[in-house]
N, CA, C and O atoms as CSV, one atom per row, in Angstrom:
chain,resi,resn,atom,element,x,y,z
A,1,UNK,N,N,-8.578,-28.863,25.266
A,1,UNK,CA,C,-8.132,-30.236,25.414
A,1,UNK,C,C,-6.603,-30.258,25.466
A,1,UNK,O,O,-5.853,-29.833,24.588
A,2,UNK,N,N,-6.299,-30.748,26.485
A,2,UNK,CA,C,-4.309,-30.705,26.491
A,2,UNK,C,C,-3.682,-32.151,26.019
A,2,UNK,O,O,-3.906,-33.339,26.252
A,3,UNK,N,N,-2.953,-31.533,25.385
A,3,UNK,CA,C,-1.943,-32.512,24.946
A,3,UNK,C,C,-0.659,-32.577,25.673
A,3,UNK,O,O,-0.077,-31.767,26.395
A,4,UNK,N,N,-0.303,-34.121,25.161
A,4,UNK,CA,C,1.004,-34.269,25.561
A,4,UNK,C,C,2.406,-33.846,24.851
A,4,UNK,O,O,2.493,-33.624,23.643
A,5,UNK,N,N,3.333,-33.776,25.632
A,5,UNK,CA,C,4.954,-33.274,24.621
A,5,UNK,C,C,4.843,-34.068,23.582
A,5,UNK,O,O,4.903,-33.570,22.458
A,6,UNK,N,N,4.673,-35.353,23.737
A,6,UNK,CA,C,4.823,-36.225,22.828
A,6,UNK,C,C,3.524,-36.371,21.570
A,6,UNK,O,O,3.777,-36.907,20.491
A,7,UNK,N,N,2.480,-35.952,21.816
A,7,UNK,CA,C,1.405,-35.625,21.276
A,7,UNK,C,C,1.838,-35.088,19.866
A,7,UNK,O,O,1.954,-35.401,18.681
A,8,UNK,N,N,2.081,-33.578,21.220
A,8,UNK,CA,C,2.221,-32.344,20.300
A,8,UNK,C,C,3.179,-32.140,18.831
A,8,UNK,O,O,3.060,-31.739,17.673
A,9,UNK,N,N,4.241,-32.744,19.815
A,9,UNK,CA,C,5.452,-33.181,18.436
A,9,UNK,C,C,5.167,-34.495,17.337
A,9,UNK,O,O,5.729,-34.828,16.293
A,10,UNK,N,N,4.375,-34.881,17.868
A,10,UNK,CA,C,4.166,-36.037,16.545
A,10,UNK,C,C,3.193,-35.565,15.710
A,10,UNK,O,O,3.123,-36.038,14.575
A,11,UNK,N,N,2.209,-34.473,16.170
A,11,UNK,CA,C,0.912,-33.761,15.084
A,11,UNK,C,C,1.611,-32.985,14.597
A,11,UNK,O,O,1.345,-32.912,13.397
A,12,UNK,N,N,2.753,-32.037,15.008
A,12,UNK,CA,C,3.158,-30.740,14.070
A,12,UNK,C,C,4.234,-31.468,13.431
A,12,UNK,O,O,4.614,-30.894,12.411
A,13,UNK,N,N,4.765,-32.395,13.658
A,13,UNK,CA,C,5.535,-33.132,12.606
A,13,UNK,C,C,4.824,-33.488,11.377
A,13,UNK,O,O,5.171,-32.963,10.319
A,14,UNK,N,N,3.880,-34.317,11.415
A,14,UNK,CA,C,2.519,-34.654,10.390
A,14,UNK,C,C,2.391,-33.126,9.435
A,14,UNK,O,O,2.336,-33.037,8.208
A,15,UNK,N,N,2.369,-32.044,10.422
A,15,UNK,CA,C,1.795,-31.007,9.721
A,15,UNK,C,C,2.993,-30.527,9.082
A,15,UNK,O,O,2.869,-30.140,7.920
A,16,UNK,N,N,3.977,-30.485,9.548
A,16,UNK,CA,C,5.373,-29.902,9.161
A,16,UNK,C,C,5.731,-30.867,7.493
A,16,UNK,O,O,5.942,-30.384,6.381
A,17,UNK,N,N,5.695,-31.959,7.806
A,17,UNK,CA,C,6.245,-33.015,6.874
A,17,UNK,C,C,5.248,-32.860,5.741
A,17,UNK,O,O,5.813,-32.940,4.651
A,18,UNK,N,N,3.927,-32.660,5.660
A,18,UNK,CA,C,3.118,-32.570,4.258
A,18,UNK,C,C,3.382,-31.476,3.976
A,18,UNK,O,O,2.881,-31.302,2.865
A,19,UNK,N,N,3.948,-30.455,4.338
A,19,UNK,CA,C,4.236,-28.846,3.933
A,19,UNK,C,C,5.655,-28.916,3.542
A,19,UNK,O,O,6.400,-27.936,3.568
A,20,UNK,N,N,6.022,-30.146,3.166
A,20,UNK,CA,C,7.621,-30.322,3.070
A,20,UNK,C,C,8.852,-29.567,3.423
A,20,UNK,O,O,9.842,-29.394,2.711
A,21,UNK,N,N,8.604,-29.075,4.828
A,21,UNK,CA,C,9.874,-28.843,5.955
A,21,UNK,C,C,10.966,-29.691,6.318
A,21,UNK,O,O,10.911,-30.569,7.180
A,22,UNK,N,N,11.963,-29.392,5.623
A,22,UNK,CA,C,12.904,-30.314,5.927
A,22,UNK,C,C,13.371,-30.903,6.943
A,22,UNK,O,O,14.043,-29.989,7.420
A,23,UNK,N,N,13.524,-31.892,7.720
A,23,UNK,CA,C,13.454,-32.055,9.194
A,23,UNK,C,C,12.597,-31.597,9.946
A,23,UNK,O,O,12.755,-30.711,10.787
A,24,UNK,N,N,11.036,-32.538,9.523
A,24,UNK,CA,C,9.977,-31.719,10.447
A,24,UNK,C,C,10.111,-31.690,11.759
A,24,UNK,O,O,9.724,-30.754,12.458
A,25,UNK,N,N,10.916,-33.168,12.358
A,25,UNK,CA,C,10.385,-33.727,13.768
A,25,UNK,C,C,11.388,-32.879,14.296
A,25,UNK,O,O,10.831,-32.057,15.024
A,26,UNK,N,N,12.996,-32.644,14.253
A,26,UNK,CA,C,13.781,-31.872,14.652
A,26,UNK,C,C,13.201,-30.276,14.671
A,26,UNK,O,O,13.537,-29.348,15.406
A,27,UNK,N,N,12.278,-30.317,13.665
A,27,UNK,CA,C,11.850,-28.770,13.637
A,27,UNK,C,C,11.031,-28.258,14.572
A,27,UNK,O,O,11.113,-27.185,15.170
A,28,UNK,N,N,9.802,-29.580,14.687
A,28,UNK,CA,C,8.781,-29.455,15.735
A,28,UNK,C,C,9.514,-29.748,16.760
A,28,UNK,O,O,9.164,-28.876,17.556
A,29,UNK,N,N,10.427,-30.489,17.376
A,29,UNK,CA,C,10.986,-30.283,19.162
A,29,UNK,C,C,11.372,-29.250,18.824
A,29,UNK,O,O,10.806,-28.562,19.673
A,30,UNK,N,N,11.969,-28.497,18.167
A,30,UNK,CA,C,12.620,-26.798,18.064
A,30,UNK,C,C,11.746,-26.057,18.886
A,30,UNK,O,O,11.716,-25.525,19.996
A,31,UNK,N,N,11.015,-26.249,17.839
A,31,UNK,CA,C,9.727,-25.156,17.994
A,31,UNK,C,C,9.091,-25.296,19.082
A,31,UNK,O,O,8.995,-24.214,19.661
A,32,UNK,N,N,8.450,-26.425,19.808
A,32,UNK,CA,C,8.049,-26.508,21.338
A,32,UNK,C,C,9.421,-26.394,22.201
A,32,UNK,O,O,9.321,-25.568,23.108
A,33,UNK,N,N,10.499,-26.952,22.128
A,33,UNK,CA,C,11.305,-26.167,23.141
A,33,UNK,C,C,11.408,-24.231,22.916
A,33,UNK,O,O,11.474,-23.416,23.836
A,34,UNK,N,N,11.398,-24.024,21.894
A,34,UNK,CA,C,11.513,-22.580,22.046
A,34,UNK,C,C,9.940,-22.141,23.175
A,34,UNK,O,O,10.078,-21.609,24.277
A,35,UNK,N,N,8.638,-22.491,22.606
A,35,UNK,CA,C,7.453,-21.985,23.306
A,35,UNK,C,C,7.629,-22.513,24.771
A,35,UNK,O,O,7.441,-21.656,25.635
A,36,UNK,N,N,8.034,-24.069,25.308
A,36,UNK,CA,C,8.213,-23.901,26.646
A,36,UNK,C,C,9.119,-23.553,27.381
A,36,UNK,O,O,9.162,-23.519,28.611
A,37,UNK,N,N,10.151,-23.183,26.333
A,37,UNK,CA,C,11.408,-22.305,27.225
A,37,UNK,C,C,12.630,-23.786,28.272
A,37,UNK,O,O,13.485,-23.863,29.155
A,38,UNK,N,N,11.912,-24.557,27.399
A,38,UNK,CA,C,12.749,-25.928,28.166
A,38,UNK,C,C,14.009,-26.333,26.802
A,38,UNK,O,O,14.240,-25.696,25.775
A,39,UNK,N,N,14.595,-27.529,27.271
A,39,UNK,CA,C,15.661,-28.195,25.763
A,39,UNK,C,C,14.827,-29.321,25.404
A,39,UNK,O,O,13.618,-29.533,25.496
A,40,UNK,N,N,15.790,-29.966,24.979
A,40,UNK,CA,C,15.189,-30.887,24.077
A,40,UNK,C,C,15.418,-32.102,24.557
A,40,UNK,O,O,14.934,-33.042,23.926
A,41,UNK,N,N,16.253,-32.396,25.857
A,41,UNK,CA,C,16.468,-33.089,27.329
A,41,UNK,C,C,14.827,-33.346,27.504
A,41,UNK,O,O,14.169,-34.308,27.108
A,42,UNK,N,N,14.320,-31.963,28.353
A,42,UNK,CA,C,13.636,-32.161,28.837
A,42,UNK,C,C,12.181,-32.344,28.142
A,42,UNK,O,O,11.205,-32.646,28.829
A,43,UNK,N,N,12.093,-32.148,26.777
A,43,UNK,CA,C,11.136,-32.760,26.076
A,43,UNK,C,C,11.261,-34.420,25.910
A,43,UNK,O,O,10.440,-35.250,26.300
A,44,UNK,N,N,12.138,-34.589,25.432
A,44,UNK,CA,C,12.140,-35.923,26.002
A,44,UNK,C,C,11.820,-36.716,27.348
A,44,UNK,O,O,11.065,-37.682,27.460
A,45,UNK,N,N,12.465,-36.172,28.210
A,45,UNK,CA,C,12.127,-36.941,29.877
A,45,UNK,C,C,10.743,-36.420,30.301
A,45,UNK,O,O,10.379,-36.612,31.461
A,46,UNK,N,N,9.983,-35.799,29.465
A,46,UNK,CA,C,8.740,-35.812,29.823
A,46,UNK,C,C,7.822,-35.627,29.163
A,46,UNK,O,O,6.798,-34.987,29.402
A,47,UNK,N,N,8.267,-36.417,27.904
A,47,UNK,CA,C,7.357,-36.734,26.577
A,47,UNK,C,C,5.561,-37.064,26.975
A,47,UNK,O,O,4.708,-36.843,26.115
A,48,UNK,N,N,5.221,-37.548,28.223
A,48,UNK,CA,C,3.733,-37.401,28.380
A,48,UNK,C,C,3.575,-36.362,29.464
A,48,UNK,O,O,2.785,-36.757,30.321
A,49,UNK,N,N,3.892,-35.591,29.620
A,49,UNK,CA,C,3.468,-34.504,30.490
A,49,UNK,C,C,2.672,-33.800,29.550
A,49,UNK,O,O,2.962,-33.574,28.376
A,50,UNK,N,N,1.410,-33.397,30.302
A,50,UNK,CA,C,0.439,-32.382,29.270
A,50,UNK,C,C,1.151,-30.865,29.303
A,50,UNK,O,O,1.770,-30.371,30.246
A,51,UNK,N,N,0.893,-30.308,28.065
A,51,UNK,CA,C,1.065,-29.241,27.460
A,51,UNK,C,C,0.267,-27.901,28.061
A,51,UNK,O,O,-0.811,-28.492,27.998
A,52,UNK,N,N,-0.036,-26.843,28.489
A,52,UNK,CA,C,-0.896,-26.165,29.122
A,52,UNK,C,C,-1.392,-25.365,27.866
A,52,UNK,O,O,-0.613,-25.195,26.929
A,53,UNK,N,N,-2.773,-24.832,27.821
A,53,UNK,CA,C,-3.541,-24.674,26.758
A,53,UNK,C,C,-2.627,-23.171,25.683
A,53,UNK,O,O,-2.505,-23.053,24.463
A,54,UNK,N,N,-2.198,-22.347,26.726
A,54,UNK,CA,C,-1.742,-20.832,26.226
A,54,UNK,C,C,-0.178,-21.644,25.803
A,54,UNK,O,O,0.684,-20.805,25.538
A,55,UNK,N,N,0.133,-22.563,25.738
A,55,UNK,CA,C,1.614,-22.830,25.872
A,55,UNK,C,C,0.596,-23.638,23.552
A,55,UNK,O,O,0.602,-23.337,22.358
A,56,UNK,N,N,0.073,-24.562,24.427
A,56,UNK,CA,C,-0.109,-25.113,23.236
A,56,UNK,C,C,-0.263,-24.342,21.815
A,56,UNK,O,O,0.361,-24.418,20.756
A,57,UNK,N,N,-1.856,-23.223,22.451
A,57,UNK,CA,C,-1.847,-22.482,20.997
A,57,UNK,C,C,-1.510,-21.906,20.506
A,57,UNK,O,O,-2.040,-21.516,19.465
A,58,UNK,N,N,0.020,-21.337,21.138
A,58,UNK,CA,C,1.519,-20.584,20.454
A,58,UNK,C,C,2.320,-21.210,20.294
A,58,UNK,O,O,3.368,-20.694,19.904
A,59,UNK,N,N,2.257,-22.648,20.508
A,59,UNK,CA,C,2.819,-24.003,19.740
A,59,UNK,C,C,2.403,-24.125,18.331
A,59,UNK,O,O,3.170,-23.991,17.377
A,60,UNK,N,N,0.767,-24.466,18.233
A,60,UNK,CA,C,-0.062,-24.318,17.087
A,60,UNK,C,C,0.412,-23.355,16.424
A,60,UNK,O,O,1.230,-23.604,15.539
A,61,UNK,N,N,0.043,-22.122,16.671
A,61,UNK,CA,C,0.105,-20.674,15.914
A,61,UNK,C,C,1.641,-21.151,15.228
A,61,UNK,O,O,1.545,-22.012,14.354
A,62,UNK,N,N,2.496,-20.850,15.427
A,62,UNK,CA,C,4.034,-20.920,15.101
A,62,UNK,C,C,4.206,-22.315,14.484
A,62,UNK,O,O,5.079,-22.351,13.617
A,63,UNK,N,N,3.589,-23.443,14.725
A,63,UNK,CA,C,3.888,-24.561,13.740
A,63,UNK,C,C,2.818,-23.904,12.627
A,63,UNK,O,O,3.274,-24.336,11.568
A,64,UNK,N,N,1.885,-23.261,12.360
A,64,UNK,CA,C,1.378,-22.732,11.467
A,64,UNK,C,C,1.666,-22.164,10.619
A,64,UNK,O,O,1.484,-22.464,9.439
A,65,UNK,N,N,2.278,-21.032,11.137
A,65,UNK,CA,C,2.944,-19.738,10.610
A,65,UNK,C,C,4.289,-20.559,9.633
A,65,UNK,O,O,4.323,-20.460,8.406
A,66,UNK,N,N,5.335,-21.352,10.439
A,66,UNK,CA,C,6.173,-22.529,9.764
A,66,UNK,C,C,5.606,-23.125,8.129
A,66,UNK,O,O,6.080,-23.129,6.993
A,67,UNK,N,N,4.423,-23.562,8.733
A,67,UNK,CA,C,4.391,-24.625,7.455
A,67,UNK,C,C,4.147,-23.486,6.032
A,67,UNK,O,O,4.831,-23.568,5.012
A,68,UNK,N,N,3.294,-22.690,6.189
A,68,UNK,CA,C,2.722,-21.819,5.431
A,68,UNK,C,C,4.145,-20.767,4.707
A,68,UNK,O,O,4.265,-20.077,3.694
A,69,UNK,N,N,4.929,-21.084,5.729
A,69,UNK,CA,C,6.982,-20.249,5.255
A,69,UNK,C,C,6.590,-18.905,5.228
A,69,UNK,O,O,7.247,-18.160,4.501
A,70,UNK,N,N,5.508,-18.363,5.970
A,70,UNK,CA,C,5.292,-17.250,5.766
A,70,UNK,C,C,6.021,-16.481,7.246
A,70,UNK,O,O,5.041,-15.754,7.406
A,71,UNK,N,N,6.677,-16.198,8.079
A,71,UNK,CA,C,7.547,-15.538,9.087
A,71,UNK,C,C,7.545,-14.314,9.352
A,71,UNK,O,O,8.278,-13.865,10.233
A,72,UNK,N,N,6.472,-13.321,8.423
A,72,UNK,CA,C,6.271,-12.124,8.770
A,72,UNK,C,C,4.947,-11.395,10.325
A,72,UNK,O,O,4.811,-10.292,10.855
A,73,UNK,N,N,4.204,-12.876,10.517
A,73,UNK,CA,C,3.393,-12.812,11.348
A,73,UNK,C,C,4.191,-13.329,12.760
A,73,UNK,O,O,3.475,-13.063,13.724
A,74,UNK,N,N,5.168,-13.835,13.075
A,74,UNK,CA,C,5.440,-13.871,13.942
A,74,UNK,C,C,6.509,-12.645,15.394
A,74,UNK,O,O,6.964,-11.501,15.392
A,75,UNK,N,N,6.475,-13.279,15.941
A,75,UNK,CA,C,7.126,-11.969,17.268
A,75,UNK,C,C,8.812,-12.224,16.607
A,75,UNK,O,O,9.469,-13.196,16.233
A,76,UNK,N,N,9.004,-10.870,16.716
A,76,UNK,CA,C,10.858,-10.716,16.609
A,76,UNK,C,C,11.387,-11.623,17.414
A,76,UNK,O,O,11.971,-12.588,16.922
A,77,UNK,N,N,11.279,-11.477,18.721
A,77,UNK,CA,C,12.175,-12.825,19.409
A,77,UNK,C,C,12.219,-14.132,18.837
A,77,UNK,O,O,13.311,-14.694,18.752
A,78,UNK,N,N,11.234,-14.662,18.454
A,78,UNK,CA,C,10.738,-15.788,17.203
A,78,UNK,C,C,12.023,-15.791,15.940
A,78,UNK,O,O,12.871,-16.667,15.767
A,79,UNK,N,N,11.871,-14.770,15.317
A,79,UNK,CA,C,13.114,-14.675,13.971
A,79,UNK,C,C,13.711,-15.135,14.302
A,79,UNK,O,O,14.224,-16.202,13.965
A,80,UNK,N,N,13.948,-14.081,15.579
A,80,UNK,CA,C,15.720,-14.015,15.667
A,80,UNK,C,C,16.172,-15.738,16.352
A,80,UNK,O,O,17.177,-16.423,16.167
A,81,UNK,N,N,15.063,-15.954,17.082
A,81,UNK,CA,C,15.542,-17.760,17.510
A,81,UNK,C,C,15.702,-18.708,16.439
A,81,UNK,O,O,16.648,-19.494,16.492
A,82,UNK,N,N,14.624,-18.742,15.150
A,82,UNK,CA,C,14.183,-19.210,13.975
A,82,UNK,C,C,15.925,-19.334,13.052
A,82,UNK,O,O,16.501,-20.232,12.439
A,83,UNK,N,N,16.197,-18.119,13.352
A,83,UNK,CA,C,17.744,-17.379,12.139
A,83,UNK,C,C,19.128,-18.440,12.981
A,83,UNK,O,O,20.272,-18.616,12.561
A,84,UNK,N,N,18.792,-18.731,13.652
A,84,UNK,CA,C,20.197,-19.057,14.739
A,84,UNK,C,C,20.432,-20.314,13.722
A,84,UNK,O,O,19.446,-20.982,13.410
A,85,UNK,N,N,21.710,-20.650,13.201
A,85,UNK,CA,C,21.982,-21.810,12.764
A,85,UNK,C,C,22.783,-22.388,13.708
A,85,UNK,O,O,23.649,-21.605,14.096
A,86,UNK,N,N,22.841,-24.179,14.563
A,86,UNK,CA,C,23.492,-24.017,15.302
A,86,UNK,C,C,24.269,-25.559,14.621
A,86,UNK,O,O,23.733,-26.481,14.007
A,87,UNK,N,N,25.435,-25.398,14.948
A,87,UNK,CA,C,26.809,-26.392,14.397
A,87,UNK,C,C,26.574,-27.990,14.500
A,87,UNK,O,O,27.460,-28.768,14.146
């Protein structure tokens, strides 16, 4: 079942925010711009565009892996995007 950008970021926010992640919703556009390789522009300007299923459940997986603060199950490229503090 595909979801939308806007979907997606308002459920892993839900999920982010009861796992008390500080800045879930900033966390969840993070996290789907990192999996679609887009910014945070273009999550916005196309907040109902559906999500494609392999895009979604490494959306899922990684808002998972997040809430749980556990970071040892995920791919190195992941960390190292995760570690970036940006100004």
């Amino acid at each position: 079942m595909s979801r939308s950008i806007a979907d997606a970021i308002r459920e892993a926010t839900q999920v982010l925010n009861s796992a008390g992640v500080p800045e879930a919703r900033r966390e969840a556009g993070s996290l789907l711009s990192f999996v679609l390789g887009k910014d945070r522009t273009f999550l916005i300007s196309h907040a109902d565009d559906a999500i494609n299923e392999d895009s979604l459940d490494q959306f899922e997986e990684i808002v998972d892996v997040e809430q749980m603060g556990n970071r040892s199950n995920i791919s190195p490229a992941f960390k190292i995007f995760s570690d970036v503090r940006f100004a």
